[in-house]
C-alpha atoms as an extended CHARMM CRD file, in Angstrom:
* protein
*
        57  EXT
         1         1  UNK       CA             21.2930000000      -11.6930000000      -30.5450000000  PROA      1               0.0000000000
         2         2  UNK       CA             24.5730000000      -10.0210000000      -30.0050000000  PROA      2               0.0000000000
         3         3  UNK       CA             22.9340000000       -8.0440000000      -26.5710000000  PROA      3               0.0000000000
         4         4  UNK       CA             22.2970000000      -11.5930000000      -25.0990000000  PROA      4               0.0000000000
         5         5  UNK       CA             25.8960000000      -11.6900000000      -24.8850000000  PROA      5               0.0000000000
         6         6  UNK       CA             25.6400000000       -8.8350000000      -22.4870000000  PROA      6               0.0000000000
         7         7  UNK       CA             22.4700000000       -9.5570000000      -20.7030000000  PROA      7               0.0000000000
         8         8  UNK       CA             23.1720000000      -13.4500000000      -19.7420000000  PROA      8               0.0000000000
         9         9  UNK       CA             26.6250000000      -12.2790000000      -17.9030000000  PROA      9               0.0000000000
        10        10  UNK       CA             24.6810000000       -9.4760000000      -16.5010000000  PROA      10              0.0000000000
        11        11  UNK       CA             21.6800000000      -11.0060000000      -15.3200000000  PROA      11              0.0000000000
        12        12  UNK       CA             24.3680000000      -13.8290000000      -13.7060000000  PROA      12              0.0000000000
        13        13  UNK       CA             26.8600000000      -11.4070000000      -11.7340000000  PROA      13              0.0000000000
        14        14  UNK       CA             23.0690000000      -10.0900000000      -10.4390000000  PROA      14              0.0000000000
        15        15  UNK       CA             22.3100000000      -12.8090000000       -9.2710000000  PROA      15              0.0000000000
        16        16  UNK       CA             25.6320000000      -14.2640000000       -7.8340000000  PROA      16              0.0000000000
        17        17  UNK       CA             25.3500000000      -10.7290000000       -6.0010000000  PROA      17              0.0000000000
        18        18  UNK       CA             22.2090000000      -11.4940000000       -4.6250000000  PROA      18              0.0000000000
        19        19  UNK       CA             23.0940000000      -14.6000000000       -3.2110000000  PROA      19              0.0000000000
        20        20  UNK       CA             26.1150000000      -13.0470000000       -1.7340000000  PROA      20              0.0000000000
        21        21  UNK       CA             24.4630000000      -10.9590000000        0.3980000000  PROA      21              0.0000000000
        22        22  UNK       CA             21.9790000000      -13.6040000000        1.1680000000  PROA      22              0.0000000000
        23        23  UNK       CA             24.5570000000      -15.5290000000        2.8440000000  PROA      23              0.0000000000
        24        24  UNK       CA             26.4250000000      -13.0230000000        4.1710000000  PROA      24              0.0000000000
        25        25  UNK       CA             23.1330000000      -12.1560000000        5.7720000000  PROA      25              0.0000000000
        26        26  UNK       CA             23.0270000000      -15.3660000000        7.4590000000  PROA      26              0.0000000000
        27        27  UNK       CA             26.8260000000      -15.4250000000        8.7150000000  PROA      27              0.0000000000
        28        28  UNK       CA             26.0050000000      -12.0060000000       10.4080000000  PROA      28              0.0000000000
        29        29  UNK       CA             22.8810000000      -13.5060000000       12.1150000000  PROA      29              0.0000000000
        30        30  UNK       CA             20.2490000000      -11.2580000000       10.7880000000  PROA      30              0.0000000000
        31        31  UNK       CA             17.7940000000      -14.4810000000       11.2760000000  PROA      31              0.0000000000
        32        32  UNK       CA             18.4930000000      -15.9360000000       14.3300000000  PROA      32              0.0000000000
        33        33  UNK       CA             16.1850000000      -14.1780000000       16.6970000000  PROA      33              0.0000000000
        34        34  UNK       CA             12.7600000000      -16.8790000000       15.7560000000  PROA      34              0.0000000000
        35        35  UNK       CA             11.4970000000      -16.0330000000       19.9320000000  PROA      35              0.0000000000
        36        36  UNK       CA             11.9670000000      -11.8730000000       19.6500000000  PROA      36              0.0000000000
        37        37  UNK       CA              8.6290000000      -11.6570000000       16.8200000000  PROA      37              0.0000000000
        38        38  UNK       CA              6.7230000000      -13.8070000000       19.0390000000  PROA      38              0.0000000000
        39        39  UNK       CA              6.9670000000      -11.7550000000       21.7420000000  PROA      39              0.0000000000
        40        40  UNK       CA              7.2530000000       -8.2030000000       20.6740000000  PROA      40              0.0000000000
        41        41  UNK       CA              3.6580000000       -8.6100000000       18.8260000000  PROA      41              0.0000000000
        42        42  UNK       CA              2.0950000000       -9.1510000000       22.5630000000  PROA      42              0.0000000000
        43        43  UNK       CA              3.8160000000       -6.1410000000       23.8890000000  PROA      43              0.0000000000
        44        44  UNK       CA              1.4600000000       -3.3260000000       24.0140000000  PROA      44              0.0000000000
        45        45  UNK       CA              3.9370000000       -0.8260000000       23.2040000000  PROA      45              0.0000000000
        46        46  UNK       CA              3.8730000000       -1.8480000000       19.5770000000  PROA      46              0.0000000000
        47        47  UNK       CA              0.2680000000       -1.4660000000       18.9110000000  PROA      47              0.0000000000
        48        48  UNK       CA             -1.6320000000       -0.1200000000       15.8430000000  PROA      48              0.0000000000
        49        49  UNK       CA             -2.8110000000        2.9040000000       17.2170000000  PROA      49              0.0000000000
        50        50  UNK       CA              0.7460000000        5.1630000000       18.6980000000  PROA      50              0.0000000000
        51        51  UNK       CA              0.1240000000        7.1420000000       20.9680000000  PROA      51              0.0000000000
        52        52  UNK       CA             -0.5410000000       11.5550000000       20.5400000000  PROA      52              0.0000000000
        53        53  UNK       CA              3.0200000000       13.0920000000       20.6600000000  PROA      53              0.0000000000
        54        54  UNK       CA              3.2190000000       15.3030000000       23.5330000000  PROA      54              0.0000000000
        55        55  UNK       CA              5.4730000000       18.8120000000       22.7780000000  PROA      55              0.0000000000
        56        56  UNK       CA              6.8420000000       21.0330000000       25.4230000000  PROA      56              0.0000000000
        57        57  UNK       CA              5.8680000000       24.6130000000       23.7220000000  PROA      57              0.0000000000
């Protein structure tokens, strides 16, 4: 019982962490781009198949 008085603390700073950097994630505007995914997945540069790498031996 005695490492439950280790974990809980632990397992809270973890998580306080966590949502830290969730929200500091959102203040730095690492979500606000909802039009760029929409449109990069019709570009035909990004396709599944890259293309041969060329080398200048």
């Amino acid at each position: 019982m005695e490492v439950l008085a280790i974990l809980i603390p632990v397992s809270l700073f973890l998580g306080l962490m966590g949502l830290v950097a969730f929200v500091w994630s959102l203040r730095k505007g690492m979500y606000d781009d909802p039009e760029g995914d929409s449109q990069r997945i019709l570009d035909p540069r990004y396709d599944d198949k890259p293309k041969p790498v060329e080398r200048d031996d």
